[in-house]
PDB file of N, CA, C, O and CB in Angstrom:
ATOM      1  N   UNK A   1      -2.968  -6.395   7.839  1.00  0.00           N
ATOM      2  CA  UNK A   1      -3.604  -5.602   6.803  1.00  0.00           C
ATOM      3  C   UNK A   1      -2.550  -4.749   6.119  1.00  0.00           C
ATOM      4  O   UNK A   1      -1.591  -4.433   6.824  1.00  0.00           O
ATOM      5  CB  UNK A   1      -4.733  -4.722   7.387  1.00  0.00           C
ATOM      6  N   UNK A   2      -2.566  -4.418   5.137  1.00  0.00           N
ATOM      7  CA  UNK A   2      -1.667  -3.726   4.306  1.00  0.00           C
ATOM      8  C   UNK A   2      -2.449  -2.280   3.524  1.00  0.00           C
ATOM      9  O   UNK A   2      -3.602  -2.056   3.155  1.00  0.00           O
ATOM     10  CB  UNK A   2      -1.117  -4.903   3.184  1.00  0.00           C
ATOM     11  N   UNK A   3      -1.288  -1.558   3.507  1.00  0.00           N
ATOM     12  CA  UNK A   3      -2.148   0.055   2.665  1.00  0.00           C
ATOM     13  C   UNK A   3      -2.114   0.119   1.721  1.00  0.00           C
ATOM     14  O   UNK A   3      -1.103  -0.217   1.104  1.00  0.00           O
ATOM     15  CB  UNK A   3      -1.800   1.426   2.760  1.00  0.00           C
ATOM     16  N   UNK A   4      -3.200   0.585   1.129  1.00  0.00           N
ATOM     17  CA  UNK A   4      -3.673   0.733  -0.195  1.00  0.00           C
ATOM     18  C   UNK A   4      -2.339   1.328  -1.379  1.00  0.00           C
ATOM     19  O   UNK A   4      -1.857   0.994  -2.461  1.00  0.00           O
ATOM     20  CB  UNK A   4      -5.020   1.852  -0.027  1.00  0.00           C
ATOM     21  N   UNK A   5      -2.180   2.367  -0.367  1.00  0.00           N
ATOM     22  CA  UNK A   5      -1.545   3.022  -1.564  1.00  0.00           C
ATOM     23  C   UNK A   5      -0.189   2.917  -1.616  1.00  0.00           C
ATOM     24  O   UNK A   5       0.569   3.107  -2.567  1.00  0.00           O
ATOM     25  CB  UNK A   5      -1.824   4.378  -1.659  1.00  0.00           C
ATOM     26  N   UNK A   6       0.187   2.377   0.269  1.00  0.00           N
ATOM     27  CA  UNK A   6       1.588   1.780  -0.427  1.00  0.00           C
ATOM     28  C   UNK A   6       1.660   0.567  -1.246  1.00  0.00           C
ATOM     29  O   UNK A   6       2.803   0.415  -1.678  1.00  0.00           O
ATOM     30  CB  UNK A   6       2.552   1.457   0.585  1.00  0.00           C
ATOM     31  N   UNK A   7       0.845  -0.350  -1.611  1.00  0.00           N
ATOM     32  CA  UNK A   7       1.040  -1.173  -2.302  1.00  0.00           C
ATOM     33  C   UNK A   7       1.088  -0.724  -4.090  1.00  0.00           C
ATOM     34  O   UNK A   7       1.860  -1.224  -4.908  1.00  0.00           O
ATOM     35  CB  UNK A   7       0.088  -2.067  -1.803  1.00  0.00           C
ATOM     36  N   UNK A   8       0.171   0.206  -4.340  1.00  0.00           N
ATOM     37  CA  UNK A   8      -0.052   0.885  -5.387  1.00  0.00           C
ATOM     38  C   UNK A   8       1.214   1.472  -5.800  1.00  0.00           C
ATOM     39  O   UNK A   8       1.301   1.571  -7.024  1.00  0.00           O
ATOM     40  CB  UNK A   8      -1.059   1.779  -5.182  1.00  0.00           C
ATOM     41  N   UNK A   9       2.223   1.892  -5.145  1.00  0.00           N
ATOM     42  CA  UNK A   9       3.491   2.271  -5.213  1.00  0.00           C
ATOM     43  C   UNK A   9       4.278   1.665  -5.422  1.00  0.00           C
ATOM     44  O   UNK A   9       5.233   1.983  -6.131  1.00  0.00           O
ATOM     45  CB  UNK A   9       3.857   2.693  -4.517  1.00  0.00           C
ATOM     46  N   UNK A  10       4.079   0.334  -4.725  1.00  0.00           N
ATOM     47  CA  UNK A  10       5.518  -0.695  -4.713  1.00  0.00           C
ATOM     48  C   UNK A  10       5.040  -1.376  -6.489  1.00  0.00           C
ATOM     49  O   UNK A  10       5.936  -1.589  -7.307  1.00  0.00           O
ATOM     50  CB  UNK A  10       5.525  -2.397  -2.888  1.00  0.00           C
ATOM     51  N   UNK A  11       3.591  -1.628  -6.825  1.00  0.00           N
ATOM     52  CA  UNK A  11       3.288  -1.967  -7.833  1.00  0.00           C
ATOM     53  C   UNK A  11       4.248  -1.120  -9.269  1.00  0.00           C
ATOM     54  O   UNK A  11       4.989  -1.535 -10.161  1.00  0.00           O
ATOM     55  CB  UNK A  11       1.817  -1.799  -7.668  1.00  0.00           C
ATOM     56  N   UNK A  12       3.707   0.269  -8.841  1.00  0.00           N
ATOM     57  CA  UNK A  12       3.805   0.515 -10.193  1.00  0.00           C
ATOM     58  C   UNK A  12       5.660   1.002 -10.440  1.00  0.00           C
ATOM     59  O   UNK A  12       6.060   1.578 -11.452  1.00  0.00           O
ATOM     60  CB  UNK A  12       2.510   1.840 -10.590  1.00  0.00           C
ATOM     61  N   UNK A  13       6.532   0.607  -9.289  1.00  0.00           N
ATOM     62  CA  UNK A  13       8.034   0.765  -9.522  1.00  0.00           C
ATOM     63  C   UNK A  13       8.499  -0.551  -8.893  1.00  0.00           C
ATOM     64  O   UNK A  13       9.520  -0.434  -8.215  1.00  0.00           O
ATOM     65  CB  UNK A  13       8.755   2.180  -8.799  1.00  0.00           C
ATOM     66  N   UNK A  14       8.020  -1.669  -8.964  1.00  0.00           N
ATOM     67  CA  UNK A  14       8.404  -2.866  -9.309  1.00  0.00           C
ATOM     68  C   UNK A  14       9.214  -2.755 -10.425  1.00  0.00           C
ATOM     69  O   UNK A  14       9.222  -1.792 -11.191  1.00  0.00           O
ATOM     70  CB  UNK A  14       7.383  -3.694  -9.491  1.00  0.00           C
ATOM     71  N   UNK A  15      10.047  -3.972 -10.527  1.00  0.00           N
ATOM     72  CA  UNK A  15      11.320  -4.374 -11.604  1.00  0.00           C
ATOM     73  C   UNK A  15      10.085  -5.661 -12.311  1.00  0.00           C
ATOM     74  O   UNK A  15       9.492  -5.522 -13.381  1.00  0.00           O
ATOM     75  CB  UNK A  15      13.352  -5.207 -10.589  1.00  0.00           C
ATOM     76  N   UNK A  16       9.962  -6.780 -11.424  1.00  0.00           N
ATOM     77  CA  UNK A  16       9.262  -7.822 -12.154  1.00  0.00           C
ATOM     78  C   UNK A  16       7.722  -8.034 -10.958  1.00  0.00           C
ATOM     79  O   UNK A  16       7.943  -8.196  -9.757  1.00  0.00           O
ATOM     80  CB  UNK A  16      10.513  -9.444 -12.368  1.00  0.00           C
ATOM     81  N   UNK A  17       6.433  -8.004 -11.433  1.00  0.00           N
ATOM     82  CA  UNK A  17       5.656  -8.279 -10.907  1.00  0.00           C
ATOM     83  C   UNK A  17       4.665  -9.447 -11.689  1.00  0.00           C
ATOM     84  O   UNK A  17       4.603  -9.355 -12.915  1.00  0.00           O
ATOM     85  CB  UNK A  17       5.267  -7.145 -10.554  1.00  0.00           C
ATOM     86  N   UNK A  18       4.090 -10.259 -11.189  1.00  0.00           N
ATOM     87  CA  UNK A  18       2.799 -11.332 -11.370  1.00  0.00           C
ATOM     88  C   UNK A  18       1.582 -11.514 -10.772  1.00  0.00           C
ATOM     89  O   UNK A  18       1.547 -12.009  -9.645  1.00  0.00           O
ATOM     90  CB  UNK A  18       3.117 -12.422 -11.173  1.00  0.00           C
ATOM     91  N   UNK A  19       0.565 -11.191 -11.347  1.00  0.00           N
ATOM     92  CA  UNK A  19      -0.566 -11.154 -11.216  1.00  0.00           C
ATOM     93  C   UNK A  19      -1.585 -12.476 -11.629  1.00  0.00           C
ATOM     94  O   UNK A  19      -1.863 -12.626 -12.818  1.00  0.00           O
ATOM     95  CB  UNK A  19      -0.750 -10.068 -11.813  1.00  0.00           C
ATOM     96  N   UNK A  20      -2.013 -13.222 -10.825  1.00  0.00           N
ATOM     97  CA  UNK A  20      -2.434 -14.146 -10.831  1.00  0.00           C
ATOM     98  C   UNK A  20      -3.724 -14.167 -10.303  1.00  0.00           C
ATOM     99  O   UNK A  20      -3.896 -13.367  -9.383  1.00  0.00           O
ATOM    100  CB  UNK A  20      -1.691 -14.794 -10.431  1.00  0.00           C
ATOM    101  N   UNK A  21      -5.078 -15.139 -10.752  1.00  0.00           N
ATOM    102  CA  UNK A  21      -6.344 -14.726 -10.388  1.00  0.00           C
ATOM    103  C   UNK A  21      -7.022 -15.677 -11.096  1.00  0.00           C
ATOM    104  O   UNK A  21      -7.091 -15.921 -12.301  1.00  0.00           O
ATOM    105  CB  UNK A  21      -6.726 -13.311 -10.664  1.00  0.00           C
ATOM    106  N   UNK A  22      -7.769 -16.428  -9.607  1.00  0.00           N
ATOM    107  CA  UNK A  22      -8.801 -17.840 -10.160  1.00  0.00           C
ATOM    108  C   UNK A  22      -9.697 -16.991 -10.131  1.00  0.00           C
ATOM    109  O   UNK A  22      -9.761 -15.873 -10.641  1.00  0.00           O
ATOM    110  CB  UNK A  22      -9.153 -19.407  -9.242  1.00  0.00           C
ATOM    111  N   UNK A  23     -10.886 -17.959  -9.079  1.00  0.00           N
ATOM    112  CA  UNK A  23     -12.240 -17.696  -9.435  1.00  0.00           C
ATOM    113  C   UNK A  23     -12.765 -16.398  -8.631  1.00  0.00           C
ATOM    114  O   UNK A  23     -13.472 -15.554  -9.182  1.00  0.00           O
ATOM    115  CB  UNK A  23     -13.116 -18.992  -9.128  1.00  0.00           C
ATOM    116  N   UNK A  24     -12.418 -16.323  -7.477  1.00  0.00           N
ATOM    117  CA  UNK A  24     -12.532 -14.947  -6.147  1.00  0.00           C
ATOM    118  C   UNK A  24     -11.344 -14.343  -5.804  1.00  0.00           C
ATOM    119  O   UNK A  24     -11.293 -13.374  -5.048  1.00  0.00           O
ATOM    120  CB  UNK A  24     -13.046 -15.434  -4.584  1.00  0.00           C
ATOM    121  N   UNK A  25     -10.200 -14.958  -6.414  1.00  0.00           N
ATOM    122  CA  UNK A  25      -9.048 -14.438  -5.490  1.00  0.00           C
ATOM    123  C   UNK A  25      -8.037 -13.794  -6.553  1.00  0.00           C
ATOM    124  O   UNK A  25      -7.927 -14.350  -7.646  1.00  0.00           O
ATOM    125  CB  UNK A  25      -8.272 -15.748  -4.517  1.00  0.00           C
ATOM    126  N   UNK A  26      -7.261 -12.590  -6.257  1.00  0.00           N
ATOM    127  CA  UNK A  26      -6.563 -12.837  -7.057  1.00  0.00           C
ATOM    128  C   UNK A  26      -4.862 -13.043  -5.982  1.00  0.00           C
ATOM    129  O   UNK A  26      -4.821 -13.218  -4.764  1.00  0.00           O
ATOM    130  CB  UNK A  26      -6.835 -11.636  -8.254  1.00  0.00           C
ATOM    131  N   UNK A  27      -3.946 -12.966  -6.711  1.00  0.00           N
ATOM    132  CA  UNK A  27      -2.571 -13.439  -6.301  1.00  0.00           C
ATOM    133  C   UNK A  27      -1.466 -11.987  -6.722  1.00  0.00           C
ATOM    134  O   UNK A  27      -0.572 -12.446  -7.432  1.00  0.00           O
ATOM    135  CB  UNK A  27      -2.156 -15.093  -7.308  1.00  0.00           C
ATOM    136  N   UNK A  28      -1.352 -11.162  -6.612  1.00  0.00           N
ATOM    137  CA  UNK A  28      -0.202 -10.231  -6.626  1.00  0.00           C
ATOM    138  C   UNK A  28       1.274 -10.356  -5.965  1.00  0.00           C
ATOM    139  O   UNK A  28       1.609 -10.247  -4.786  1.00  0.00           O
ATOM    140  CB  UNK A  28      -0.704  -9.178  -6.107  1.00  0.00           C
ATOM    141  N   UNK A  29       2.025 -10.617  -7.102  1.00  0.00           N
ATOM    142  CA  UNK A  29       3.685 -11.728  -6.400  1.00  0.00           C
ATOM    143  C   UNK A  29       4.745 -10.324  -7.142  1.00  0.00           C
ATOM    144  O   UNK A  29       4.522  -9.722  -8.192  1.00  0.00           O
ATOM    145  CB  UNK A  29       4.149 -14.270  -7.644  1.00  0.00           C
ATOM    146  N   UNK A  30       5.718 -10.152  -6.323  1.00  0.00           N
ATOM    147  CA  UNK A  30       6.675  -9.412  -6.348  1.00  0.00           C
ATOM    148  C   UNK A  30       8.301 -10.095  -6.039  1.00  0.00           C
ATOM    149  O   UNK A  30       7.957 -11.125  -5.459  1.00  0.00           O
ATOM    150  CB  UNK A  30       6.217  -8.426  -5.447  1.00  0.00           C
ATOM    151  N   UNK A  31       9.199 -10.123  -6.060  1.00  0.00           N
ATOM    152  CA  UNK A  31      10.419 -10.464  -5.611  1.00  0.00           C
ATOM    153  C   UNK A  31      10.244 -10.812  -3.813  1.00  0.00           C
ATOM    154  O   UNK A  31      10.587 -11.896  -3.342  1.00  0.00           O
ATOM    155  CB  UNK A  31      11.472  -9.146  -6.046  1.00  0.00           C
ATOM    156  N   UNK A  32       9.644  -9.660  -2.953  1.00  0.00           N
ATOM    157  CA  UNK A  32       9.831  -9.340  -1.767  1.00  0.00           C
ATOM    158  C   UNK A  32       8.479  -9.969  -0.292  1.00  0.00           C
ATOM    159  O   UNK A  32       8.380 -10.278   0.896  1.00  0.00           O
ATOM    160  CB  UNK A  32       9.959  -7.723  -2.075  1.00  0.00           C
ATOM    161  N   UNK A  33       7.631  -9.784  -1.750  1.00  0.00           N
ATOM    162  CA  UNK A  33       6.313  -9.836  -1.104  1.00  0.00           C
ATOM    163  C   UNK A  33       5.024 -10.655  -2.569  1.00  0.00           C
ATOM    164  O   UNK A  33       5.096 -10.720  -3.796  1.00  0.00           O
ATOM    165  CB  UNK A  33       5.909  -7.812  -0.535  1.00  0.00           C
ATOM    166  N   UNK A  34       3.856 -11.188  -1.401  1.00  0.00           N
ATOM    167  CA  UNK A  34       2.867 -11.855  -2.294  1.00  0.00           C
ATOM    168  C   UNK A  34       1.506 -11.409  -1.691  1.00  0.00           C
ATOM    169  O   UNK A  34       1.448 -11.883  -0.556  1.00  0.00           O
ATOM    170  CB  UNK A  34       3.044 -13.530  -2.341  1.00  0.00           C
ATOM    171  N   UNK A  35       0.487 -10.759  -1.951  1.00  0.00           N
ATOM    172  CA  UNK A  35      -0.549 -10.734  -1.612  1.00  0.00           C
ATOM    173  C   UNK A  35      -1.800 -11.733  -2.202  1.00  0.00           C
ATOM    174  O   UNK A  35      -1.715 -12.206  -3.335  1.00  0.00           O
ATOM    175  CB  UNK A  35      -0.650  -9.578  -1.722  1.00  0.00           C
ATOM    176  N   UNK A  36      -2.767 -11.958  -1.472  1.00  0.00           N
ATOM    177  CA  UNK A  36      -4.012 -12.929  -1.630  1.00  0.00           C
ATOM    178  C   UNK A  36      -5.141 -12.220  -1.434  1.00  0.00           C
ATOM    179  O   UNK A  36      -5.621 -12.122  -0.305  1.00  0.00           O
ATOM    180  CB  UNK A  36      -4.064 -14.110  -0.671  1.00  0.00           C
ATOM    181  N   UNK A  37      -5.709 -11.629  -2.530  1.00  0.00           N
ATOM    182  CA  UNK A  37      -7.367 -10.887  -1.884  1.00  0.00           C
ATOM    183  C   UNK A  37      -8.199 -11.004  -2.930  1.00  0.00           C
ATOM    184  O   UNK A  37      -7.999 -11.865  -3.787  1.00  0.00           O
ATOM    185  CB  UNK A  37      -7.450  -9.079  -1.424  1.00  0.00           C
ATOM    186  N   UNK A  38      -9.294 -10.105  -2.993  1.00  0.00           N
ATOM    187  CA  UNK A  38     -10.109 -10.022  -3.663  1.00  0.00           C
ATOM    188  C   UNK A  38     -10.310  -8.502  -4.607  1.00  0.00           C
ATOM    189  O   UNK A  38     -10.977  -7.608  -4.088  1.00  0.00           O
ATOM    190  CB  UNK A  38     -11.011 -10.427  -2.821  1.00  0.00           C
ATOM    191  N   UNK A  39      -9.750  -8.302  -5.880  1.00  0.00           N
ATOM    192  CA  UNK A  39      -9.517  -6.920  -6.405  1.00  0.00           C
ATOM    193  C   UNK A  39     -10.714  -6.507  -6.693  1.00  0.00           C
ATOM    194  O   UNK A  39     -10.863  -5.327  -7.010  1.00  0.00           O
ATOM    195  CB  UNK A  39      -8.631  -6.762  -7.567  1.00  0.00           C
ATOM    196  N   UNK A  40     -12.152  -7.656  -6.629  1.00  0.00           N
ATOM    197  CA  UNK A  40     -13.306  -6.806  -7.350  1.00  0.00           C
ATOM    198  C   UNK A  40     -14.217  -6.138  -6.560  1.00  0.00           C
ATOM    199  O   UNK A  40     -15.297  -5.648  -6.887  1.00  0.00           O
ATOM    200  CB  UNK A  40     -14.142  -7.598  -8.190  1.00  0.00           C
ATOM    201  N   UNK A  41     -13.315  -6.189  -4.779  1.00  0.00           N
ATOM    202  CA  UNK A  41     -14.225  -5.700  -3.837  1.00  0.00           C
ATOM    203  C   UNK A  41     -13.608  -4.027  -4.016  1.00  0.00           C
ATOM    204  O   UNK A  41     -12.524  -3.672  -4.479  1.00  0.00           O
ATOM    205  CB  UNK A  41     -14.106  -6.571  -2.141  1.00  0.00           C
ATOM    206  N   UNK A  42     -14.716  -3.202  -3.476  1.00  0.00           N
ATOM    207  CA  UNK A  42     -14.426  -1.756  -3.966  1.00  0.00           C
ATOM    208  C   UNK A  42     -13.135  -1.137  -2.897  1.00  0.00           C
ATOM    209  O   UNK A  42     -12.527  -0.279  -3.536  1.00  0.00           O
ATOM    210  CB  UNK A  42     -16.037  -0.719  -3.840  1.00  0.00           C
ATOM    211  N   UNK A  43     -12.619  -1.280  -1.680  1.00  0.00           N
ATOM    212  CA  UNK A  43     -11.858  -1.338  -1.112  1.00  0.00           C
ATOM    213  C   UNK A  43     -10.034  -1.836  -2.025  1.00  0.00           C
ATOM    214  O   UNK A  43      -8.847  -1.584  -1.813  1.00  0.00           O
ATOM    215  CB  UNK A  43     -12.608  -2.109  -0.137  1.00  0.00           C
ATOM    216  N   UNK A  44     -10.639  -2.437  -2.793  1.00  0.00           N
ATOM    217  CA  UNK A  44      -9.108  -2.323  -3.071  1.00  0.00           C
ATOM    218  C   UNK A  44      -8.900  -1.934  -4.674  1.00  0.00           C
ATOM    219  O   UNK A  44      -7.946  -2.362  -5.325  1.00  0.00           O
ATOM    220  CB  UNK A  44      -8.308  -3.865  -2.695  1.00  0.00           C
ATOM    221  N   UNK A  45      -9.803  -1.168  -5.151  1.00  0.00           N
ATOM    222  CA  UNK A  45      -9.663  -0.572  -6.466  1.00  0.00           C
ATOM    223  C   UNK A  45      -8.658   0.596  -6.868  1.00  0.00           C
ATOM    224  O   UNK A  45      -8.662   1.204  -7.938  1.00  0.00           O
ATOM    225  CB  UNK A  45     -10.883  -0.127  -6.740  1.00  0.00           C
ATOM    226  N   UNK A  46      -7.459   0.860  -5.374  1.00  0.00           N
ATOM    227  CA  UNK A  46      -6.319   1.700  -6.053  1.00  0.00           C
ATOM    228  C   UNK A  46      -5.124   0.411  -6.496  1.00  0.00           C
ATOM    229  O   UNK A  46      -4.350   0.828  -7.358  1.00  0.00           O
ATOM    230  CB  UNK A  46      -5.591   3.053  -4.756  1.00  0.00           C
ATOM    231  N   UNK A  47      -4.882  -0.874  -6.115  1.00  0.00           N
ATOM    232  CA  UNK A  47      -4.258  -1.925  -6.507  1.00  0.00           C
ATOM    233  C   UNK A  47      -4.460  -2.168  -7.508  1.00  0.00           C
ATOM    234  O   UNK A  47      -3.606  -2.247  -8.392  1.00  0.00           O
ATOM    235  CB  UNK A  47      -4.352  -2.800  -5.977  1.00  0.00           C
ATOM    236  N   UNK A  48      -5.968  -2.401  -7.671  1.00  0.00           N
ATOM    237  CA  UNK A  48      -6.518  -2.823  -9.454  1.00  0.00           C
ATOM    238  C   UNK A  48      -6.407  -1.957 -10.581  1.00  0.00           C
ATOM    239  O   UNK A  48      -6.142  -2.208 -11.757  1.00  0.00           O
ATOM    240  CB  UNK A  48      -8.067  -3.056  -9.606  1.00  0.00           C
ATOM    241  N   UNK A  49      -6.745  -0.539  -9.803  1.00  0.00           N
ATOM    242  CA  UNK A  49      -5.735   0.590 -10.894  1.00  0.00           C
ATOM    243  C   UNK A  49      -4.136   0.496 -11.193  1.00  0.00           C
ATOM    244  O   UNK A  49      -3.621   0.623 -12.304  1.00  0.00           O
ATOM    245  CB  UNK A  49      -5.769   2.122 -10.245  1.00  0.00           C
ATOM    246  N   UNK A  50      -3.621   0.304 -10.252  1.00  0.00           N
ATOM    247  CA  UNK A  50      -2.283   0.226 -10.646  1.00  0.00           C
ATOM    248  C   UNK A  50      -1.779  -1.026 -11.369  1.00  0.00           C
ATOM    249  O   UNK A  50      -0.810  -1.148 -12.118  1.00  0.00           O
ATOM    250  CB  UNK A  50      -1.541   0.410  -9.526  1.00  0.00           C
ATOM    251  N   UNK A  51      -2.678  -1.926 -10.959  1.00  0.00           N
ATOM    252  CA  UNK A  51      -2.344  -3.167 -11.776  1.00  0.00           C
ATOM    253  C   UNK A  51      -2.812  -3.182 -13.233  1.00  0.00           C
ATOM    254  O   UNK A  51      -2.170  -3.845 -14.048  1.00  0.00           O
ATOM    255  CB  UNK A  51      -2.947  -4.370 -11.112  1.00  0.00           C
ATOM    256  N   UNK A  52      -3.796  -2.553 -13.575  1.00  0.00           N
ATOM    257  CA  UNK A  52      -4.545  -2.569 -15.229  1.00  0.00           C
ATOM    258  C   UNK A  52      -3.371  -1.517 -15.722  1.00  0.00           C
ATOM    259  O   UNK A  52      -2.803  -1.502 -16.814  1.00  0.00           O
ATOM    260  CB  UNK A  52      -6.625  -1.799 -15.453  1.00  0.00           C
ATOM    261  N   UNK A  53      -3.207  -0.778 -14.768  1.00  0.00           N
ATOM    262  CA  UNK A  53      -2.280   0.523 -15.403  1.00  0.00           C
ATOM    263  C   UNK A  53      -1.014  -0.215 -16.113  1.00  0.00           C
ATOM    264  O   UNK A  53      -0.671  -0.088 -17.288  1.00  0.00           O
ATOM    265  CB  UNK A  53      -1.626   1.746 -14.022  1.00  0.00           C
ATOM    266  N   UNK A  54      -0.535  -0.846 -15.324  1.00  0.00           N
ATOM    267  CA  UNK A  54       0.875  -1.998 -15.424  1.00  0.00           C
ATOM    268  C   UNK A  54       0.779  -2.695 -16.676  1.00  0.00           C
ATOM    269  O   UNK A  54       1.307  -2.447 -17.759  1.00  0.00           O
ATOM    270  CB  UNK A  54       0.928  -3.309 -14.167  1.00  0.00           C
ATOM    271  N   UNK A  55       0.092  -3.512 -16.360  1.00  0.00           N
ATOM    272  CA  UNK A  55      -0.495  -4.703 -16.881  1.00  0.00           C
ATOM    273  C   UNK A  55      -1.141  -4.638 -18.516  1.00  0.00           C
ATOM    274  O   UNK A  55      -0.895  -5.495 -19.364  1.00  0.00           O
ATOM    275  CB  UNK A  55      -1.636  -5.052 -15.821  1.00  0.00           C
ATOM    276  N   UNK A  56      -2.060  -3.363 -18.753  1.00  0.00           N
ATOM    277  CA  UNK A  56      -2.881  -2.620 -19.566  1.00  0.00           C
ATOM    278  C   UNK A  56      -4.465  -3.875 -20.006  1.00  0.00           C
ATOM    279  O   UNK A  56      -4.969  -3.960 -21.126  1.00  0.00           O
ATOM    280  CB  UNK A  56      -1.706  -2.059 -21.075  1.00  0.00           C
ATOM    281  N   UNK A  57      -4.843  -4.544 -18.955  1.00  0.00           N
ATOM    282  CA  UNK A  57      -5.993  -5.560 -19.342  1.00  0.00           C
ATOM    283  C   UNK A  57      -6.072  -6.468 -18.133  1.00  0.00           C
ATOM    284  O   UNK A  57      -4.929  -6.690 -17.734  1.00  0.00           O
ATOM    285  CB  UNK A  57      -5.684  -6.475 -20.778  1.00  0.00           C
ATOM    286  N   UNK A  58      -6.923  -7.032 -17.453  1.00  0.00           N
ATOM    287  CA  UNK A  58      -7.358  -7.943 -16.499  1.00  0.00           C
ATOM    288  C   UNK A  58      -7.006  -9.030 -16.752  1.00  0.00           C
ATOM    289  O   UNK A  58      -7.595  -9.374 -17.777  1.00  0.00           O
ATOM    290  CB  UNK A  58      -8.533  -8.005 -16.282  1.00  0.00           C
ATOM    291  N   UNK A  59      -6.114 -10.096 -16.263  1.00  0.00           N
ATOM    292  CA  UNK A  59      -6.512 -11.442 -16.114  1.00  0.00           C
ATOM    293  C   UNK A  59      -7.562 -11.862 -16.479  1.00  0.00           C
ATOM    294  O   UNK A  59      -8.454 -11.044 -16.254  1.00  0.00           O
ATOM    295  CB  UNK A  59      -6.494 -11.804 -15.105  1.00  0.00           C
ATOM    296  N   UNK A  60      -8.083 -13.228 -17.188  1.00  0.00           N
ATOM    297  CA  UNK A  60      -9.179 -14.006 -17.416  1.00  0.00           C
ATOM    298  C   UNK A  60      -8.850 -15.094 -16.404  1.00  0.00           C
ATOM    299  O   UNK A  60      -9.608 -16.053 -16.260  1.00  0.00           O
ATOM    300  CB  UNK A  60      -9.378 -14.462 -18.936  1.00  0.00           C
TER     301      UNK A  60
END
């Protein structure tokens, strides 16, 4: 399992990050590290903040 908010950290002072996302899952890829979950469960809505923050719009 991994922490919320350190990931939220490594997100938003990343150099190059990718955000990837089918139908349930999405894909968060870094140089170092890759995560596989689900951003629309309420548990991981400080990732999905930092990622819209990043990002400025959701994946389709």
């Amino acid at each position: 399992m991994f922490k919320q908010t350190k990931v939220s950290s490594e997100i938003k002072k990343s150099n190059s990050i990718y955000w990837y996302r089918t139908n349930d899952t999405d894909y968060v890829l870094t140089n170092y590290w890759i995560i596989k979950t689900d951003l629309k469960k309420s548990e991981n809505r400080k990732i999905l903040c930092a990622l819209v923050e990043r990002f400025g719009l959701i994946p389709g």
